[in-house]
C-alpha positions in Angstrom: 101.3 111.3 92.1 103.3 114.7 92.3 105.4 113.8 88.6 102.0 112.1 87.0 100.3 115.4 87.6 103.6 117.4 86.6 102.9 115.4 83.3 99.2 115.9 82.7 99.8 119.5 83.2 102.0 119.9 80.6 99.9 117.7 78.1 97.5 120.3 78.7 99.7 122.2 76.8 100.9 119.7 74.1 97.7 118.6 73.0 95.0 121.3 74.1 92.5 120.1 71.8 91.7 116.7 73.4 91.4 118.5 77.0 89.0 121.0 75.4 86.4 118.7 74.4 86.5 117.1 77.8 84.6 120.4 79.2 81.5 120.1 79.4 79.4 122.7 77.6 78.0 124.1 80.7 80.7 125.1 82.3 81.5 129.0 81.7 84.2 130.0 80.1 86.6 129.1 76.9 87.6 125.4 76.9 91.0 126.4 75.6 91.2 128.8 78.4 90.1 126.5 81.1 92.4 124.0 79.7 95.2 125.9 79.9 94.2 126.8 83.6 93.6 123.6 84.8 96.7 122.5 82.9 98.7 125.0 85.3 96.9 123.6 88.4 97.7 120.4 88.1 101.4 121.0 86.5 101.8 123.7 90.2 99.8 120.9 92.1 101.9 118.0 91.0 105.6 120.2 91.5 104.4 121.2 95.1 103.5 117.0 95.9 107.7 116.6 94.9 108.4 118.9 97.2 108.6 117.9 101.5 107.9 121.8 101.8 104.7 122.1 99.8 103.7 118.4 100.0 100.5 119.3 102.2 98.8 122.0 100.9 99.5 120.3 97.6 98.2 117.2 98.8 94.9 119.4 99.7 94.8 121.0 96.5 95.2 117.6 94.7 91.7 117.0 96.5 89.5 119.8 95.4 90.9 119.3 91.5 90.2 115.7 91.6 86.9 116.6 92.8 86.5 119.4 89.7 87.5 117.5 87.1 84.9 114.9 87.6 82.5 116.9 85.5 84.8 116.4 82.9 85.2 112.7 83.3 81.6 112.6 83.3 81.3 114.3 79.6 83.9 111.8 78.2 81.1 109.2 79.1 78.2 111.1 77.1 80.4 112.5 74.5 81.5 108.9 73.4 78.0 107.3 75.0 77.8 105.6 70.7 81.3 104.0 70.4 81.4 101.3 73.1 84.7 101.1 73.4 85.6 104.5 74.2 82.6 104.9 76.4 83.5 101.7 78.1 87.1 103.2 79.0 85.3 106.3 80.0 83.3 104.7 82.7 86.0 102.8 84.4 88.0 105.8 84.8 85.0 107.5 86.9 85.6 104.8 90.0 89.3 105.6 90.0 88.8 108.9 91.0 88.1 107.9 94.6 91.7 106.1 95.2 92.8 109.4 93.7 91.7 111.6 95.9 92.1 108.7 99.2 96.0 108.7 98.2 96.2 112.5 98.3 94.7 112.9 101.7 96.9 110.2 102.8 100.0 111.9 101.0 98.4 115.1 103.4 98.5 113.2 106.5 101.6 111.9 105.7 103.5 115.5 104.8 
């Protein structure tokens, strides 16, 4: 979990533009900023899960972004709600958010 996270925080800053038009339009802020932010969270989130020392309250912060990024995953589904393909890939990712955020409190009961 920790290096998969390492890795989706630093797309954030490879390809911005296809995290931007996750955020939904209601959220406050600049998408390109709140991409880069979230891109540090989980890059900071993902190097503290590699590490025994960190591993905890990394764990816990793995929780509350999986849980704040499911806004996003939720736009993915009405922003490609007319190509069925895309919209069908978007709504199976919305159940794996669960085992996500069940294998980091189990990482933090582990640590």
């Amino acid at each position: 979990m920790g290096a998969g996270l390492l890795a989706m925080g630093v797309l954030h800053f490879a390809v911005p533009e296809k995290f931007d038009e996750q955020i939904p339009p209601v959220i406050p802020g600049k998408p390109r900023t709140l991409t880069y932010v979230s891109g540090v969270a989980e890059a900071a989130i993902g190097a503290g899960l590699l590490h025994p020392k960190t591993r905890r309250h990394a764990a816990s912060a793995a929780v509350a972004l999986f849980v704040a990024v499911y806004p996003a995953n939720l736009n993915m589904v009405r922003l490609n709600w007319d190509r069925p393909w895309l919209r069908a890939a978007a709504l199976a990712r919305l159940p794996f958010q669960i085992p996500m955020i069940t294998s980091a409190l189990a990482i933090r009961r582990g640590a």
